[in-house]
N, C-alpha and C positions, 0 to 999 in steps of 0.2 A: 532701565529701571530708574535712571536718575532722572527723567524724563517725567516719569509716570511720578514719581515721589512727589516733585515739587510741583505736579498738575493738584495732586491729592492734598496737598499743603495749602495749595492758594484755594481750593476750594474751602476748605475751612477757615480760613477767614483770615488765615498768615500772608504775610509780604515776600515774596520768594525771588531773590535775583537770582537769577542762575548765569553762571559765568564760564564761557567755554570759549573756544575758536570758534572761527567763522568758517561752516562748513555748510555746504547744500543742503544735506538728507536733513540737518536738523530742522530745518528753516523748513520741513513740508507738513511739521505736526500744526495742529490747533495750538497757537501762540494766545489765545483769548486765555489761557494760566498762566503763558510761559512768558518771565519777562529775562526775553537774553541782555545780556552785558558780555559784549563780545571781546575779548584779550587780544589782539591784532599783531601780526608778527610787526617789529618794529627794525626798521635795517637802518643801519648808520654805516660811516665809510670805511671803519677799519676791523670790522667782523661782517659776515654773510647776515648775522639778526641776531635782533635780544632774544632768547630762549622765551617761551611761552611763562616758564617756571615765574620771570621777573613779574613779566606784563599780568599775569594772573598776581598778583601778591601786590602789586599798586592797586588792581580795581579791585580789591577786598580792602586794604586803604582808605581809598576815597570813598567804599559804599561806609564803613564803618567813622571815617568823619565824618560825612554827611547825615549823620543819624539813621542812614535805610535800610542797617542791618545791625543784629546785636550778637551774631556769632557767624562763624564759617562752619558751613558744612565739605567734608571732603570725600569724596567717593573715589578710592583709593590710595595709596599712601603715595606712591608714586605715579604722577610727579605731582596730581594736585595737592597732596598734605603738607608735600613739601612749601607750598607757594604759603599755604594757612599757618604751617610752620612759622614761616619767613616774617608773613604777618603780627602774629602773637610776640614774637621778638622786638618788630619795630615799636609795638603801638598796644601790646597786650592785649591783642582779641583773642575771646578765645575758641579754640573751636574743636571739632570734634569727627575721625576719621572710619569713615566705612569702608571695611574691607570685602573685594568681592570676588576674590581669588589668585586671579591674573599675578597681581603685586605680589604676592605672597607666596604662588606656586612657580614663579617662572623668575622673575626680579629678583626676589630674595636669594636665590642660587648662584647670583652675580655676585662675587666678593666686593666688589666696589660699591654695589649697590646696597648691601645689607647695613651696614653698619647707618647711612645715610636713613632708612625706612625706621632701624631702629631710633635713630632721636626723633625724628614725626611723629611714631606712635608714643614714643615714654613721656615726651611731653605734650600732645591731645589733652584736651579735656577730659575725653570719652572718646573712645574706641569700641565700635561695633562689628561683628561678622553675619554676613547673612546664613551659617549652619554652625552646628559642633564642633564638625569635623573641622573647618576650617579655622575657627578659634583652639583647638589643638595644632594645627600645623602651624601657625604664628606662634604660638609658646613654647613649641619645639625651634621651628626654624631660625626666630632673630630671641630667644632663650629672651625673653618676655614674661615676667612673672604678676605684672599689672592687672589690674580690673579689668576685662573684656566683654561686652554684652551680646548676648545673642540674639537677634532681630534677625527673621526670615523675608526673604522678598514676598510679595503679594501679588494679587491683580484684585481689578475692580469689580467684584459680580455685575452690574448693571453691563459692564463692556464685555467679559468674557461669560455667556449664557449659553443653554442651548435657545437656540433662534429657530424659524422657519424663514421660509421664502431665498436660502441661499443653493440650492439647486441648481440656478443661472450660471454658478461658477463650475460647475461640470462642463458648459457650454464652453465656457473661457479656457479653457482647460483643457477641451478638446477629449473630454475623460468619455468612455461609453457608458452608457444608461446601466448597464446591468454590472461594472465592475466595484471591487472593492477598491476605496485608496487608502495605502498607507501612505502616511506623513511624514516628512523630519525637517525640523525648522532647526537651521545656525546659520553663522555665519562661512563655514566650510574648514576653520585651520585647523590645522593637522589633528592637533588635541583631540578634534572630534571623529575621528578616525573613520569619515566617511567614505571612505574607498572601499570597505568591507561590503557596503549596502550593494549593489551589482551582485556579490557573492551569496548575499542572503537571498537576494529577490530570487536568483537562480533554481534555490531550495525552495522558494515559495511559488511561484509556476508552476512547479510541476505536480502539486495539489494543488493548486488554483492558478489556472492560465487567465482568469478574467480579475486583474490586480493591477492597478497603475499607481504608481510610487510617483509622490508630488514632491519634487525637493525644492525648499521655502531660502528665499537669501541669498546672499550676495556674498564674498569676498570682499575683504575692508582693503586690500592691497593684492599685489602679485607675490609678492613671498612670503612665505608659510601658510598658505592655504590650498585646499585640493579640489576648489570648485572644478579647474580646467582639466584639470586630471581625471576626476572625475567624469566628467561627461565626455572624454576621450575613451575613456574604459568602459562604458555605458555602450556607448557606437561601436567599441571594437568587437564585444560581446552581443553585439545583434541585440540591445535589448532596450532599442529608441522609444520601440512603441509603447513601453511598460512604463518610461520617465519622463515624468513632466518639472522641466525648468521655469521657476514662476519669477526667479530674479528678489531684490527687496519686495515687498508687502505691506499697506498700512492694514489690511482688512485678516487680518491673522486668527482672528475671533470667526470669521466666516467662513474661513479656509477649515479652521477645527470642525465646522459642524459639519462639513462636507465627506469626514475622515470617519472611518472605520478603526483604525487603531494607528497610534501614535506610536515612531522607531527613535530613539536616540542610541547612539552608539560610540559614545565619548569615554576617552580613555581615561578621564577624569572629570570631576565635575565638583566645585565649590556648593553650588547649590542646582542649580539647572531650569531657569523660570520658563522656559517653552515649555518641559515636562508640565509644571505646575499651570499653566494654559490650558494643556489639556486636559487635566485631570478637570478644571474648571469649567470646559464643556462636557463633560461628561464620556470623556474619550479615553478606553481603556489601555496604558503607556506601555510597551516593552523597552527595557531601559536597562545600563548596564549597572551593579551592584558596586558603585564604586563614589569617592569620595561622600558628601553630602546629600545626595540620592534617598538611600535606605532613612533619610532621617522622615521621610515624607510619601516614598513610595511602600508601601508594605505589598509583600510576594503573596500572590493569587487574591489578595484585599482588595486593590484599586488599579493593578496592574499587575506586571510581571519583571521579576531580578532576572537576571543574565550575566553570567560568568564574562568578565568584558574579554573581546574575541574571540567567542563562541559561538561559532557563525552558526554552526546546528543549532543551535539551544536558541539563540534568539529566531532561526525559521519554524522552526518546532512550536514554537510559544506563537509567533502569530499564525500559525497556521491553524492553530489549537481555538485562537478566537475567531478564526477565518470559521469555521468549523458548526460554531455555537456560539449564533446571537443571545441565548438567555447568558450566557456568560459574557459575553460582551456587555447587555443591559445592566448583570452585576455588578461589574468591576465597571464599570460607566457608574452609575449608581454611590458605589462609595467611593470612587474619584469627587465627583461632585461632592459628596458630604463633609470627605478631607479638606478642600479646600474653605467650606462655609463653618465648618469647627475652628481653622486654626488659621489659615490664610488672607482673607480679605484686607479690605483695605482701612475699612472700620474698625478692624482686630488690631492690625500692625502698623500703621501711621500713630493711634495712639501713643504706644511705646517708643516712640522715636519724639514725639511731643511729650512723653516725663524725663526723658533724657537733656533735651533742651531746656525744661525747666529747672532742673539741677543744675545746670551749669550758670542760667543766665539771674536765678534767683540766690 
């Protein structure tokens, strides 16, 4: 998302340094938006490295003495707010932190870390949440009684469409001409509790044996994720020929149009922008009823709620749209409208450019 924000920024006519490590996967998007300013581990001889936290809080510094920026933006509180924190102290910039769960649902619960997240956010400029929910659970969790705004993630209609001519990837896929696929795009940690999926597909075979489950992504590390587990429980269950591992993805928007119905199956969820993808190709979601979800998903509207870990209830539901393409075309249908009412990027960029206007006027 931080990725996609500051492509939509610089298209409209803003200066956007974006300041991260120096990682591979980033380095594979169209950089013709993205200008990286890389934070560089720095080792000297009497610790292993400077923490990221310092080297991120000089290059906000020296963008800010140099005139090439008039505020920070921070896409979570820890540890980048900290670093814009750090900044505003030395040299009064000011700036302003989006929260986008993680920091809040999992960080915050570290005693050491909470009180730290708390002075980030109290002295922000402006503090953002991409759902409701999750601007409740910061006013509960670090007892935050501050102005909060709620800005929801987007995608770009022009990128997420229904398209033709994606078909080929069936090929790639190795998927049959005549089956259905369902989807699930993450990154595999635990959170998203993909280990269940084997168990639904289970129930879903046996009213439809011609189903191939495309699982989208990669694990960002070996601990706390269940990609290898997963596809060990896949194999152990004899149910190879039903799952296709496609690894990362840039072509996500093509993989959607290829899908019959969209699974997420997360034990929580801040906001959930894969869901919001496919609602944006018109891909009818089965999705669990949990965190920030319901604020966008609406039950038998644009998709379908699911008691999260209810393995019947979510084979039930896709089997129901396995069943009935005109309810598939429905809920496709007002998936697509959801997103072109309240989500795009035309919609939500704006709001994120009157917020920087308050702060920097």
């Amino acid at each position: 998302m931080v990725i996609r924000m500051s492509r939509e920024l610089s298209r409209r006519g803003h200066e956007v340094k974006l300041i991260t490590h120096p990682t591979s996967w980033i380095r594979k998007f169209d950089e013709k938006y993205l200008d990286l300013v890389p934070a560089e581990r720095v080792r000297i001889t009497f610790m292993e490295y400077i923490p990221y936290t310092f080297t991120r809080t000089a290059k906000i510094i020296s963008l800010f003495k140099s005139g090439r920026i008039q505020l920070a933006h921070a896409h979570y509180a820890l540890p980048f707010g900290v670093s814009a924190y750090l900044a505003k102290q030395a040299y009064g910039i000011p700036y302003i932190v989006t929260l986008h769960g993680t920091d809040v649902l999992k960080l915050a619960k570290i005693p050491s870390l909470k009180p730290v997240m708390k002075l980030c956010l109290e002295n922000a400029d402006a503090v953002t949440t991409v759902s409701e929910y999750l601007k409740k659970q910061v006013m509960r969790r670090l007892d935050i009684s501050r102005e909060i705004k709620v800005i929801p993630n987007f995608v770009n209609p022009e990128r997420f469409r229904v398209k033709r001519g994606c078909g080929f990837l069936r090929r790639v896929f190795d998927i049959p001409r005549d089956n259905f696929v369902i989807t699930h795009i993450s990154n595999f940690a635990k959170i998203k509790n993909t280990l269940i999926i084997p168990d639904i597909a289970r129930l879903v075979l046996k009213e439809h044996p011609n189903v191939t489950f495309l699982m989208v992504g990669e694990a960002l590390c070996e601990r706390g994720y269940d990609l290898e587990e997963l596809k060990e429980k896949v194999k152990k269950e004899g149910l190879e020929k039903h799952f296709r591992f496609t690894g990362r993805r840039k072509d996500i928007a093509r993989i959607l149009n290829i899908s019959d119905v969209f699974l997420m199956t997360s034990q929580n969820e801040a906001f959930g922008l894969s869901i919001l993808e496919a609602l944006a190709v018109s891909v009818p979601v089965v999705v669990p009823k949990v965190g920030g979800i319901p604020e966008f998903v609406r039950n038998n509207r644009n998709g379908f709620l699911v008691k999260k870990q209810n393995i019947e209830a979510y084979a039930e539901r896709i089997n129901r749209l396995l069943d009935d393409s005109n309810l598939r075309r429905r809920l496709g249908a007002n998936a697509k409208k959801t997103v072109e009412e309240r989500y795009t990027s035309d919609i939500v960029i704006p709001q994120y450019e009157g917020v920087y206007r308050s702060i920097i006027e």
